[in-house]
Structures are given as C-alpha cells and as structure tokens.
C-alpha positions in Angstrom: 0.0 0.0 0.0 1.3 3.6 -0.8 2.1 5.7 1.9 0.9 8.5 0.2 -3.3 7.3 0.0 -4.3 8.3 3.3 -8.5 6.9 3.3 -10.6 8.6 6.0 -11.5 4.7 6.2 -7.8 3.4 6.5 -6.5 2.2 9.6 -2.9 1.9 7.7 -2.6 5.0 6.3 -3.7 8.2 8.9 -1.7 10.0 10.6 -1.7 11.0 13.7 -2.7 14.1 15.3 -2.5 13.5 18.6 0.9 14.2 21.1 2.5 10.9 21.8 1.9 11.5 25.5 -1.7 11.4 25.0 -2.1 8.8 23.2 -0.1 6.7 25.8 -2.4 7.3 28.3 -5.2 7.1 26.3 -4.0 3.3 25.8 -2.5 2.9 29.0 1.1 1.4 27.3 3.8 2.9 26.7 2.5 3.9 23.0 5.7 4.1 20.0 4.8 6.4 17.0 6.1 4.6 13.8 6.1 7.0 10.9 4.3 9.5 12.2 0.8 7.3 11.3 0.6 4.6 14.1 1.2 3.8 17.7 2.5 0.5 18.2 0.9 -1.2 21.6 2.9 -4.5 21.0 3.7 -6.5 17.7 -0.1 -7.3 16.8 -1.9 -4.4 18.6 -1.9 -0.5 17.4 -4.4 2.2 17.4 -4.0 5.0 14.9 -6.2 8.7 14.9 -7.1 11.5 12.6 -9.2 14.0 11.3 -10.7 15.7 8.1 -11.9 19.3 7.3 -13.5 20.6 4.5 -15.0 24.0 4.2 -16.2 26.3 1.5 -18.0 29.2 0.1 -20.7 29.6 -2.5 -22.6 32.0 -4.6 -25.4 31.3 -6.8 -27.3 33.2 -8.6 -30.7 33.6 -8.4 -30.9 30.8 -5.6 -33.8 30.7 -3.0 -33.7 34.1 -0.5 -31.7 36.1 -3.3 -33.5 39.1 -4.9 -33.5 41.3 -7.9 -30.4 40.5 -9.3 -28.0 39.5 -6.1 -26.5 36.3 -5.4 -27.2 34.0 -2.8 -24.2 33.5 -0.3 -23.2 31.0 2.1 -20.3 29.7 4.0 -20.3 26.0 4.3 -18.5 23.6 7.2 -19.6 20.6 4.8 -17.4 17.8 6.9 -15.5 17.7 10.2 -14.6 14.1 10.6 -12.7 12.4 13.5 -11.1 8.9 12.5 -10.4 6.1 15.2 -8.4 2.8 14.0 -7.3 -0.5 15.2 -5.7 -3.6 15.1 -6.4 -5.9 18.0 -5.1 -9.5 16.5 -3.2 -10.4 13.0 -6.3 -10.6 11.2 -8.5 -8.9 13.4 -8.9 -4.7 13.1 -11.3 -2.4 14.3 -12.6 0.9 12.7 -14.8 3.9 14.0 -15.2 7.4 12.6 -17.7 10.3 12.9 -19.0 12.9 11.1 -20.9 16.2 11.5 -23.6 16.2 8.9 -25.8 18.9 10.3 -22.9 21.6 10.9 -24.7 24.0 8.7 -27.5 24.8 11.6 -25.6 24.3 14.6 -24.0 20.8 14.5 -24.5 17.0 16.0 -21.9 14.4 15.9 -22.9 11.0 14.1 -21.0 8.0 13.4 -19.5 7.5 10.1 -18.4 4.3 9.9 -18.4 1.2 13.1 -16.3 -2.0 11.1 -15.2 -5.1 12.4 -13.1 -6.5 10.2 -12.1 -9.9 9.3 -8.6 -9.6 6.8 -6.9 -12.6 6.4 -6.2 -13.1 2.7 -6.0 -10.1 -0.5 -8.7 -12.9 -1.9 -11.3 -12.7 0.4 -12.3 -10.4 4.0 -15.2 -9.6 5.4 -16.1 -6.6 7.2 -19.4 -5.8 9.4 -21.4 -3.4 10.8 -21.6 0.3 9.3 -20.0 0.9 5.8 -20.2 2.1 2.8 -22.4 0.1 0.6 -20.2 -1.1 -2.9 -21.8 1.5 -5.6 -20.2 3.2 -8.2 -16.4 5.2 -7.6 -17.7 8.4 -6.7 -19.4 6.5 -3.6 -16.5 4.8 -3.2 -14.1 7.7 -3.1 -15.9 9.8 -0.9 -15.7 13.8 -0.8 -12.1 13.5 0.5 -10.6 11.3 -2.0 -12.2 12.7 -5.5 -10.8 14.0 -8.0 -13.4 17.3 -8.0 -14.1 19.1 -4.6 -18.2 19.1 -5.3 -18.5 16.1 -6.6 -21.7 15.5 -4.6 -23.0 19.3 -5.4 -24.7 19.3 -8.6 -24.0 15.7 -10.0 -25.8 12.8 -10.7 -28.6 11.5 -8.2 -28.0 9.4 -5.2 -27.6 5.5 -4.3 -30.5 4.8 -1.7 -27.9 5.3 1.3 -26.6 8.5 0.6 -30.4 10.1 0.2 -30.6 11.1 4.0 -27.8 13.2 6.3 -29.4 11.3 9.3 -30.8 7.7 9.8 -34.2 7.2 10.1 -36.8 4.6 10.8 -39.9 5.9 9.2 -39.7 5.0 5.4 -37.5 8.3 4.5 -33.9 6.7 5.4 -32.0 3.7 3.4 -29.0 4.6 5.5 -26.9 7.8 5.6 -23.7 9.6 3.9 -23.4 6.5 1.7 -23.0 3.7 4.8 -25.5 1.4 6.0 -25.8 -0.7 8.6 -24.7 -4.4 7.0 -21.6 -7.1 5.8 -19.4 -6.7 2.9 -17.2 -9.5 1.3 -14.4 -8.0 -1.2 -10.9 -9.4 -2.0 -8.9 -9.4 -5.3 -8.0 -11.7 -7.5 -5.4 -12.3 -10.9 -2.6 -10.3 -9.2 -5.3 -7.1 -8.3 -6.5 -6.2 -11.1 -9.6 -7.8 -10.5 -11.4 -6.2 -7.6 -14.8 -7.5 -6.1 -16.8 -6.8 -3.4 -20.5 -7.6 -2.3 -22.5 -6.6 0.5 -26.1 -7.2 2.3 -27.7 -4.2 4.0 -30.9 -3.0 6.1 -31.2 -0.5 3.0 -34.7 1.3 3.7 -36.2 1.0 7.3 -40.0 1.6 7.4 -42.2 2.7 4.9 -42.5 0.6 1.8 -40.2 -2.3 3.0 -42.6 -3.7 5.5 -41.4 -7.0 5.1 -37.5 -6.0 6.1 -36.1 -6.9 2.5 -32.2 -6.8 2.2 -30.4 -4.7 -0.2 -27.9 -6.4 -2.0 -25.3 -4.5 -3.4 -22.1 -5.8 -5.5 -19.2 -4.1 -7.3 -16.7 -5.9 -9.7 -13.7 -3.2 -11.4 -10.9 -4.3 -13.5 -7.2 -2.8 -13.3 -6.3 -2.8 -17.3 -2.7 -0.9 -16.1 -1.5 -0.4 -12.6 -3.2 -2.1 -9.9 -4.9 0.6 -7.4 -3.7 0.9 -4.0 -6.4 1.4 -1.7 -7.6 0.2 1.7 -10.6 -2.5 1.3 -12.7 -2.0 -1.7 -12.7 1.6 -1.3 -11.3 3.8 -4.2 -10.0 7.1 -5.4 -10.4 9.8 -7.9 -7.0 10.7 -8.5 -3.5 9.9 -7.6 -1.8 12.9 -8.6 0.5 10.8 -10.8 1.8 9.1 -7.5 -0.1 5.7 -8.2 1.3 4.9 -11.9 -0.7 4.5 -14.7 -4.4 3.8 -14.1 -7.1 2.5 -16.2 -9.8 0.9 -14.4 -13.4 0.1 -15.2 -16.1 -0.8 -13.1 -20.0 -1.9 -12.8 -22.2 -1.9 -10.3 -25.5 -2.8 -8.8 -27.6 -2.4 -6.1 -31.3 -3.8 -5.5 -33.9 -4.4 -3.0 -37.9 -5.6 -3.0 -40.1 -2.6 -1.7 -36.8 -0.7 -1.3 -38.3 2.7 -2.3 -42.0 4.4 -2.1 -44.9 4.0 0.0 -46.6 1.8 2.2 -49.5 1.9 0.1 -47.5 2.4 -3.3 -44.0 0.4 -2.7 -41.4 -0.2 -5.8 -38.5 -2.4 -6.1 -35.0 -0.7 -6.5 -32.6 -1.3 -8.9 -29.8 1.0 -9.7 -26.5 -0.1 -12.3 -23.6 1.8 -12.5 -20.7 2.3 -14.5 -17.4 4.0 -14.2 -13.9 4.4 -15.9 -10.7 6.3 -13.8 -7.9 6.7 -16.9 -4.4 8.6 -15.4 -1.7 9.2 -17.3 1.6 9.9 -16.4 3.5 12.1 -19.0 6.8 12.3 -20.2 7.2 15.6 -18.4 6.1 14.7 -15.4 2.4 16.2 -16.0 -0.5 14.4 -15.2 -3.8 13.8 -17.2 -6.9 12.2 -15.3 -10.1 11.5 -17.0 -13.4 10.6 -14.7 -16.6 8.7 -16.3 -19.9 7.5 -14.9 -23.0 6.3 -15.9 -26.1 5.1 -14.2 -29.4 3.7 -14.4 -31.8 3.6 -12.1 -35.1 2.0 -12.1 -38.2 1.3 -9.9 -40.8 -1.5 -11.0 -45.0 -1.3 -9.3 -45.8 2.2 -10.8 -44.3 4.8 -8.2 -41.4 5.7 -10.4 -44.3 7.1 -12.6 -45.9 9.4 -10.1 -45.0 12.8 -10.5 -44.3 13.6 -7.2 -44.6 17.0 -6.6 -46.1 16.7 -3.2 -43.4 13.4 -1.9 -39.9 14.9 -0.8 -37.6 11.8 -0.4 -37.1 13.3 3.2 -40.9 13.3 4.5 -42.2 10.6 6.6 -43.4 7.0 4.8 -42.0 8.3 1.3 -38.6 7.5 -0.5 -38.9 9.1 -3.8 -36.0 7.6 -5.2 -35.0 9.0 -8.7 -35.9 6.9 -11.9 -33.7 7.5 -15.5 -30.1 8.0 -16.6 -27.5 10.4 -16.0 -23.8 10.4 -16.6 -21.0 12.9 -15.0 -17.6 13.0 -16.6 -14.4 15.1 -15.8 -11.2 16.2 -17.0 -7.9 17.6 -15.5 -4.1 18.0 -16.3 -1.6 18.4 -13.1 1.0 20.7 -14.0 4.4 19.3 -13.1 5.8 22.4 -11.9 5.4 23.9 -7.8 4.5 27.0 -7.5 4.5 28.0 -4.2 3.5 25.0 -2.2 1.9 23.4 -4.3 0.6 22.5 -8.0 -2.2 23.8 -10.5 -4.9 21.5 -11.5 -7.5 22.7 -13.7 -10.4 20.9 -14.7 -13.6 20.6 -17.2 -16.8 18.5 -15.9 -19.9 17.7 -17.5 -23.7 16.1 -16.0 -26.3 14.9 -17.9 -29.4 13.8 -15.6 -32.9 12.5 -17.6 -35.3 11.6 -15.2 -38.0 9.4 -16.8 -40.9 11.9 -15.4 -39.3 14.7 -16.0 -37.5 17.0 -18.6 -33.3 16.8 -18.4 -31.0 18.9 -16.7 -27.5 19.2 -17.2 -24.5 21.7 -16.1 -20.9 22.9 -16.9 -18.0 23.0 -14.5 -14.7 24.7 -14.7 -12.4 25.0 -12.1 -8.7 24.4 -10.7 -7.6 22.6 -8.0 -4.3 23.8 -6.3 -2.3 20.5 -4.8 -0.5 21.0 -1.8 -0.3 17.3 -0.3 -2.3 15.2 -2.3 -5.5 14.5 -1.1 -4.7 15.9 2.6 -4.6 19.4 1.9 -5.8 21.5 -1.5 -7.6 24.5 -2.1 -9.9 24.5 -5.1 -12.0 27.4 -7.0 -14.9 26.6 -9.8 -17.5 27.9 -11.7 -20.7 26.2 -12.7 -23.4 27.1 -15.1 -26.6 25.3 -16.4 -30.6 24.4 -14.5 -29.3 21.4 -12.7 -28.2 24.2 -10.4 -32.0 25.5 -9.8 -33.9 22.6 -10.8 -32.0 19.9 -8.1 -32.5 16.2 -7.8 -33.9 15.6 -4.7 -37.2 16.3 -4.8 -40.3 16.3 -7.6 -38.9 15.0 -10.8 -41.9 16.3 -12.5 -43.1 16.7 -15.8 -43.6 20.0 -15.5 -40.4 21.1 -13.7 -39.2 24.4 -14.7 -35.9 25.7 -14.1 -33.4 28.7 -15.5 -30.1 28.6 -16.4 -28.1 29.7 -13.7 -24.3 30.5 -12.3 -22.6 29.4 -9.4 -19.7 30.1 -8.1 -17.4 28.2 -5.3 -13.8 28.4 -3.6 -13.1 25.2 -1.1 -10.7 24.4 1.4 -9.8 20.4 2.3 -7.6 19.1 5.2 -6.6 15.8 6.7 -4.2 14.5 9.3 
C-alpha cells in the first residue's frame, strides 16, 4: 500500500494528530509512534487517529432568499470528521469514525463508519457493521478522495444510502452519507486487477419495506494498467500521478424488493452503475486524469411514474428515489511544476441527468484545483453554469419542472491528518 493514499476509512494509512503522551495514556502502554501514522501497543496491537476538514463558500445566482439580481451567499462547514483505527489481532482490526452532517444549523456528531473487520487473505475479508455500501467510484471515493471538490453538489442522483444526512426509521432513510448498517465481502483476485466486493444491508427502514427486505449490493472493477492501491474495496479519484498508470473500469449494482416508495405504493429498487478512472503519467512529469460515470436507475409497481410534486424523499413514509439515466464525466491535467507550495490543477466536468418523469438537466464545470499534499490538503475554486443548479435532484422530478439557467460560483478548502 502507498504511503501517500491516506483513506478517512484506513487504519494503515492516517496519521496522527494526537501528542505521543496522549495517546499513551489514552491506551495505557507505553505507545511508539512509527512513521508518524501509528502507535505500536505491541507487535499485533496499534491504534491509529485522525481528522478531516472541509469547508467552502458559495454564490449562486438567483438561488432561493436572493432578490433582484444578487447572489445567494453562504459559507459552508460541509465535513469535520474524527477517524479512530485499530488492530487488536493479526487478522482482526477495528474501525470507528464520525461525522458532522448537520454543521450548517448548529451541528451533531454522528458515526460514520463502526467495522469489524475480518482480513486474512488479498482474496477474500469480510467486514461488518456500518460501511459504505459497494456502488459506483464516486461513492467509493468519498468527498475526501475525489478528483473534483463538489463532486456531490450538482451531479448525478444518489444510491438509496446517501439520500438522508441522518438515519431514520420511518420510510424516508436507506441509511446515511453512503454507509449502512450491513456485511461486505471484497478481496482481489489475478494479481489485483480484479477487484470485487459484495455486501447485504438494512437499505430502507420503514415505509415501503414492510417485510425488512435486504439490499444487496455488489461491485466488480478491472485494473487494465497499474493495480490501485487502496484500503478495502474503497477507491479514489486521482493519484496525482503518484499511483502509476491507471485505467480501471467498473459496474455496479444495487437492489432491493419494496426498497423505495410508499406503504400503500412500494417499488422495487434497482440502480446499475458504470465507471472508468484513466491517469496518465506524462513524459514531463504532468499528469492527465479522466473521470466517467454512468447510471441507471429503475423502480418497478408504478411509483417511479408518479409525479411527485407533493413526496420529498425526506418526508415521513416516502422515499422518492430518482428513476432515468445520468452520466458525469471530468477532466484535468496536473501541471508538473510547484508553485509556491503546491501545483495547478484545472479541470472541465460535465452532468447529464434525464429523469423518466421529467425534462433533463444538465450543467458545466470549470475550475482548478491547487495541490498541496495530495489528497490531505488542496484548495480548489470553480465555476458552474446550467438548470441542474436550480432545478436539483432531490425532490419532484416532475413533468412539469421548470428551471433557469443559472451560475454558481465556489472556492473550497480540504484538510486531513
């Protein structure tokens, strides 16, 4: 594994930002930091820590609460996340991080991610408990490790786990920030480049699953170049050049019976996925990363065909899932040179979403990251422009949605230790 991929999620690979001291009495031994990313209790036991920070401002124009011709401000806190890790026997490690997904008004923190893991072979582990549920890469990556800084703002609708901030048990919740509460077997096979994993879930609690189906969920990518370094099945969205050459595809799927609707008007859930991660390391050192997804997403008994101006996927007994296509693909050159502290990355991005009940909506993204540490610390500014922006995904999907062009502009901030 490369020292450099630091996953919220990996227990190998976070670094510490706790005093050696505390973290001694924290464990009650006499704790050894080894490379700065892991306290060594003896030769099978050691507990790493860490955090994440991201934080932003935005401008839109023509947004909600703006009038005449103004913009609509806002300063985000979109994640603070504390990262706990462990290893308690050879093949036995223990994982538990939190989040803050209700900063914006005031805060709470949730858990993230609670794993037991079982990894005792690259061919087959098994972890259990709260996860992320195998879907597509930009799932997979998360906000920290993708390749564009909004990658969940304005893109391409949601798996049923990442439809809710919060968990809950009334038929609006399938989980929460892309985890869900469940076992996942992944391992590799052929030397790595062929990557599985497959998982069972709660997916949605109430509502239309009054029988407690499971969601299934399973992922299967190929490594056509360089084999991807990452902890579990998780993945990324760049290397910055520092992982070889990468072209990888994958496809995904998730389903579950009543997993989406009413009580009185439940649909089976399916959604398929499909993604490609091409980098290229150049002659001069440069970098060129290209990002593709597609999905499809379809719900079978009828309530996919409901325009549902009335049923938010949020309210009480109703998870409007979204039914139809969409695709979101990016592209970005790393200049070789430093300047200052770090390196220019700028970047085009396009999404395409067609609901079935609805008319499309798309939108345009420029912008340029600036590298300082990879994925632990980056600043990134971007312009967007198109109705996706006003129109949304989350709720309605109508036929008769309506929605102007409109421009948005954003400057972001990402840390991790």
């Amino acid at each position: 594994m490369k020292a450099y991929i630091e996953h919220p999620a990996s227990s190998l690979n976070t670094r510490l930002f706790l005093t050696s001291a505390v973290a001694a009495l924290a464990i009650g031994y006499g704790a050894e930091s080894q490379a700065g990313a892991t306290f060594k209790i003896d030769d099978t036991k050691w507990v790493s820590v860490g955090a994440g920070l991201r934080s932003s401002f935005r401008a839109q124009e023509g947004n909600a609460g703006a009038t005449g011709d103004k913009w609509n401000n806002s300063f985000n806190l979109d994640n603070i996340r504390l990262y706990l890790n462990g290893q308690i026997h050879k093949y036995l490690k223990i994982e538990f991080n939190t989040e803050c997904p209700t900063c914006n008004s005031g805060g709470q923190i949730h858990v993230l991610d609670a794993i037991g893991k079982f990894e005792i072979t690259p061919y087959a582990n098994l972890w259990v408990g709260r996860m992320l549920v195998p879907a597509e890469r930009r799932e997979l990556n998360g906000p920290f490790y993708s390749a564009v800084y909004n990658i969940f703002s304005a893109g391409t609708p949601f798996q049923p786990s990442d439809y809710n901030l919060t968990i809950q048990n009334n038929g609006s919740s399938a989980g929460s920030i892309g985890r869900d509460d469940g076992a996942t077997f992944w391992g590799a096979v052929l030397d790595g480049r062929l990557q599985y994993s497959v998982g069972f879930f709660r997916g949605l609690r109430g509502g239309a699953n009054v029988d407690d189906n499971i969601l299934y969920a399973q992922r299967v990518s190929y490594n056509f170049w360089d084999v991807e370094k990452n902890p579990g099945y998780y993945t990324s969205g760049t290397y910055h050049g520092k992982g070889g050459d990468i072209l990888t595809v994958g496809i995904a799927n998730q389903y579950q019976e009543d997993g989406a609707g009413t009580t009185a008007s439940p649909a089976n859930f399916r959604g398929t996925t499909a993604d490609v991660l091409m980098e290229k390391v150049l002659p001069n050192g440069g970098v060129v990363t290209f990002n593709g997804e597609y999905k499809n997403y379809g719900l079978s008994n009828g309530f996919g065909q409901v325009e549902r101006d009335a049923a938010t996927p949020f309210a009480p007994g109703v998870f409007g899932m979204f039914e139809g296509n969409a695709y979101d693909v990016s592209g970005m050159y790393l200049f070789p040179q430093k300047v200052g502290i770090g390196q220019f990355q700028p970047y085009l991005r396009y999404v395409n979403v067609m609901p079935s009940t609805s008319s499309g909506r798309e939108v345009y993204e420029g912008g340029v990251n600036y590298v300082i540490d990879g994925h632990n610390a980056k600043i990134f500014a971007a312009y967007q422009y198109g109705d996706l922006l006003t129109k949304g995904l989350a709720t309605n999907f109508k036929s008769t949605d309506a929605g102007e062009n409109a421009s948005q502009v954003m400057v972001g901030f990402q840390w991790q230790i």
